[in-house]
N, C-alpha and C positions, 0 to 999 in steps of 0.2 A: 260431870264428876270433877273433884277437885282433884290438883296434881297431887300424885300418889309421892309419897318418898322411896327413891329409888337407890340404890345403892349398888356400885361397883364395886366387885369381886375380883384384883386380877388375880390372884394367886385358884380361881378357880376357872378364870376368863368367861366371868358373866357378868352381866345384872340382872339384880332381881327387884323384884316388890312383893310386899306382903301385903293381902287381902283378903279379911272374912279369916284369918287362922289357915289361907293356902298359901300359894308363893308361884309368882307369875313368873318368867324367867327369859332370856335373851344370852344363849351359847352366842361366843368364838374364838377363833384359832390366830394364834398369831405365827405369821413366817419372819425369819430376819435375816440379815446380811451375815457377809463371812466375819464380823465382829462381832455377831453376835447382838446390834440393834435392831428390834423390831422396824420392821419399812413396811409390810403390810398385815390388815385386820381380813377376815373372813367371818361374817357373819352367819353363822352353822344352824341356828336352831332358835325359834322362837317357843314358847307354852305358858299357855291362860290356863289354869283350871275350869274342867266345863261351868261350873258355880257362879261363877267371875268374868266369863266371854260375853261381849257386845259392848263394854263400858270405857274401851279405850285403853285396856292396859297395855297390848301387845305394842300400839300406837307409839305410847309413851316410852317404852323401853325403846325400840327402835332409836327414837328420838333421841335419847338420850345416849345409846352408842353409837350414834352417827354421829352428834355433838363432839363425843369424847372422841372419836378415831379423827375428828377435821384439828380439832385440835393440838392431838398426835402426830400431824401431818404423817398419817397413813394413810397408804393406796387403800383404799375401799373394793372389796369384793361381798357377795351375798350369793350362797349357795341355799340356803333358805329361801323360798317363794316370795314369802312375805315381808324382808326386808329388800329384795328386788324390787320390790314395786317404787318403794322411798327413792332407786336409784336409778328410774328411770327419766 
């Protein structure tokens, strides 16, 4: 499958992708300092529509918020299964 376009949400603290008319998705949570700067991401929740699951989308969103939080130079955490795994 070709790289899907994804898009970051912060004011919702997702990304998503659209697929087929659904919307694949990647929660999380951001904690900050007593200033008030983000210092760490929590990765809370992945979801493929069943339509859309086997083709790599959950893959790529991960991907692309792990991207964005190394960038961030945010701590990484995953309370999610599934992006646990990218952090082992």
């Amino acid at each position: 499958m070709d790289q899907a376009v994804i898009r970051h949400l912060p004011e919702q603290h997702c990304f998503v992708l659209d697929f087929a008319g659904q919307q694949a998705r990647l929660d999380y949570q951001l904690s900050t300092d007593a200033s008030g700067d983000a210092v760490q991401v929590n990765f809370t929740h992945t979801f493929v529509p069943e339509a859309a699951r086997g083709q790599g989308l959950a893959e790529q969103l991960v991907r692309a918020g792990l991207s964005w939080a190394r960038a961030q130079q945010l701590q990484i955490v995953a309370s999610c299964w599934y992006v646990a795994k990218f952090l082992r």
